[in-house]
Structures are given as C-alpha cells and as structure tokens.
Residue, then its C-alpha position, 0 to 999 in steps of 0.5 A: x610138047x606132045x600133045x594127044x586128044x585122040x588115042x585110037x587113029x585106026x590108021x594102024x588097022x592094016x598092020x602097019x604104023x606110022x614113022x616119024x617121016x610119014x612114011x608107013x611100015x609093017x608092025x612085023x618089020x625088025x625096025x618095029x620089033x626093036x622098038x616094041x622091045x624098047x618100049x617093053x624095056x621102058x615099062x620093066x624099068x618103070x617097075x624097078x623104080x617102083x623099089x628105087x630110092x634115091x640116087x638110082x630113082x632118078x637115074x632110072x627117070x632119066x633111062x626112061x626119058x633116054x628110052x623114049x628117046x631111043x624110041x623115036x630115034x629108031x622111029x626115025x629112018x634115015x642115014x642123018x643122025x644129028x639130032x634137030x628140032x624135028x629129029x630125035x636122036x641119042x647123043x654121045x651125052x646120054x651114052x657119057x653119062x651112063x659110062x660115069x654112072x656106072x663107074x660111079x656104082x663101081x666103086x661102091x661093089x664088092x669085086x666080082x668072085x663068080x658069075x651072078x644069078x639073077x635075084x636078091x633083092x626085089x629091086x635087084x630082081x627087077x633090074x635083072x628083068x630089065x638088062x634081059x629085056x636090054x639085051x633083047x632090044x639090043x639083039x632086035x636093034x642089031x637086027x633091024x640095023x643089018x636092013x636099015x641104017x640105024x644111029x650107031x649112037x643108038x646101038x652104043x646107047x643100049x648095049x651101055x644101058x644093060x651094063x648099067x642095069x647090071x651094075x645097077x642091080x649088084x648096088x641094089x644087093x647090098x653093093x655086091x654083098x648079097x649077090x646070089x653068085x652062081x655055083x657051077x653044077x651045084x645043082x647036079 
C-alpha cells in the first residue's frame, strides 16, 4: 500500500522526476509526456463516472485502477516486462477483459449506419473526451516507445481502452439510438 505524509519533495525543482529505478528524467521526455497524457486520461475518466450508473460505474473504476496501472508501467524502464512485486505491469488479463466488455456493450447497440459525432448524452459527451484524450496518450505512448522500449502489453492496453470508450459512449446514447450521426457536408 502507498502510503504518502509529504506531498512536496522539491526533488523535481530542477525539471526532472523521479522513475520507479531511481533513475531521474527530464519532465519534457516523450516518456514523461505519455504518462502526463495518461494521468489526464484517468481525471477525464473520473468525470464520466460522475454520470456512470451501474454496470459501467464499476467498469470505469477498474479503467482508472488499470490506468494507474498503466502509469507505473511507463514509469518503469526497462526491457522486463513481467510484472513483480516490485514492477507493475499491464497484463493481457486487463487487455482480455476490456475485449469482452466491449463485446459484451455490442450486443446492446444499434448497428453503426454512419460515422458519429461526439455528443449526446452528457455521459456519452464525457466518454467522447476521454477516447480523445485515449488517443493522445496512445499517440505519446507510441512516441515515447520509438526511444524506449515500452510494455508492448501497454500499448495494446491503450489502444483496446479508446475502443472501449467508444463503445462505451454509443451505450450511453441510448445503445446506439441516440447517436448524433455525422451528415457529410451537411453544414455547407
């Protein structure tokens, strides 16, 4: 169990952070950055809950759970993937489950006749943020993994969360019935 009495260490004064090897890193490494854009993901998902009733409020718990997760996996160097009990690591168990969930929300949806915007429902709103911002942590992961190794489990993790949140949002609007369906020049 974490455990924290001081919030403030000054050690990251100098523009860099700490590493889960003790090693330091710069703030602005692309490393840094896709765990910045994961941790923004986790507070857009925070939010969704806010409007998430049961089944999906729990679902979202665990994505957060899973993206700290995520977190401390990318705060991890290294080319050791298996997770111990000193390393955190994503597992293809948390990229399994996703895959039924979504397959599980599915079967609840009106089949796709166009592309959708994003919008809706506030619930659905909110989850449309958070797959944006899935796909800018997966666009950071993907960069920081061209100069460091990263958890290839990891990167299935993220990519398999924006779908989920897609999906996700089309059940939050109504299964897929109150989808706002995009109309390709509609606006000209």
């Amino acid at each position: 169990m974490v455990k924290l009495n001081k919030i403030y260490t000054r050690t990251g004064d100098d523009g860099t952070t700490g590493l889960v090897d003790g090693s330091r890193l710069s703030k602005s490494s692309p490393r840094m950055a896709a765990i910045g854009d994961v941790d923004e993901l986790n507070s857009l998902t925070g939010v969704a809950a806010l409007h998430a009733a049961e089944p999906m409020l729990s679902q979202l718990r665990a994505i957060q759970n899973d993206l700290f997760d995520l977190g401390a996996d990318l705060a991890t160097p290294g080319d050791d993937f298996e997770p111990s009990d000193m390393e955190l690591r994503i597992i293809p168990a948390q990229v399994t489950r996703l895959e039924a969930e979504i397959d599980a929300m599915n079967t609840e949806l009106e089949p796709l006749t166009s592309f959708i915007l994003p919008g809706g429902t506030s619930l659905a709103a909110q989850l449309h943020v958070a797959r944006s911002a899935a796909r800018r942590a997966e666009r950071s992961m993907v960069t920081a993994a061209e100069a460091k190794t990263l958890n290839p489990m990891a990167l299935r993790y993220i990519n398999r969360l924006s779908d989920w949140l897609f999906v996700a949002a089309r059940l939050a609007n109504d299964g897929g019935r109150a989808d706002v369906l995009w109309v390709p020049g509609g606006s000209r």
